[in-house]
N, C-alpha and C positions, 0 to 999 in steps of 0.2 A: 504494500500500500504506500509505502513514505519512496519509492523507489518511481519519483514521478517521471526522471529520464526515460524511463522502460513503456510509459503510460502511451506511449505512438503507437505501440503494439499492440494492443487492445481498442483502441478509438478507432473509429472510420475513416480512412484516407487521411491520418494523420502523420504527417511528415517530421514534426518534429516536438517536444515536449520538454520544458528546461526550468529550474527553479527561478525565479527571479527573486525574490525575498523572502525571509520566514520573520515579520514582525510579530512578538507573543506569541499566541497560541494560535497562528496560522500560516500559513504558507500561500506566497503569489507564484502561480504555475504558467509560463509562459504557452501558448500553446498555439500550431500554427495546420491548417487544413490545406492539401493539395489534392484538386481533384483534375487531370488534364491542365488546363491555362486558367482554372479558378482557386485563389484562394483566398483565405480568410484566418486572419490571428486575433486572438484576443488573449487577455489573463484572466482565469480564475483564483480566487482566493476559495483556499481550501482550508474544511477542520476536519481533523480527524478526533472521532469516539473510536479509541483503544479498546475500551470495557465493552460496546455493543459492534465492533469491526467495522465502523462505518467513515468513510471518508463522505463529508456533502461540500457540494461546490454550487458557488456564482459566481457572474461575470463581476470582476471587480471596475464597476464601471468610470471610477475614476482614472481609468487604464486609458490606452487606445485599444480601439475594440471593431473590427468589421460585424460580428454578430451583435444583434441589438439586446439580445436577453437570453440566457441559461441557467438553471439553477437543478440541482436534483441531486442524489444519493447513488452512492454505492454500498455495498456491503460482501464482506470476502468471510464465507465458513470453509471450515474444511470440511474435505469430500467424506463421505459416510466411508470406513473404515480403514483410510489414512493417519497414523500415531499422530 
């Protein structure tokens, strides 16, 4: 989850993913879409809940931002009978 370099692999047509700040209890996550000759960057400011696995993200709009609005949840379990 804290391993937000890795996050292009998982996102759709995403090219690149890179910390840009971690003020207090949050992290600005740079984040950049290529799809053909369209893209779009924006940063999310992310928190992670440790105790329920959850990372939730928004666009931190005080950023530059190509997307107008994002906000939502992830949550990471482990697979049914992995230690």
């Amino acid at each position: 989850m804290h391993d937000v370099g890795a996050w292009h692999a998982m996102l759709p047509q995403t090219s690149d993913t890179h910390l840009e700040s971690a003020p207090g209890d949050e992290e600005l996550v740079g984040v950049e879409h290529r799809y053909g000759l369209v893209t779009a960057s924006y940063t999310l400011r992310i928190r992670f809940d440790e105790a329920a696995h959850r990372v939730s993200f928004e666009i931190a709009s005080e950023r530059p931002h190509d997307v107008r609005a994002a906000h939502g949840f992830l949550e990471v379990h482990a697979w049914p009978g992995d230690p």
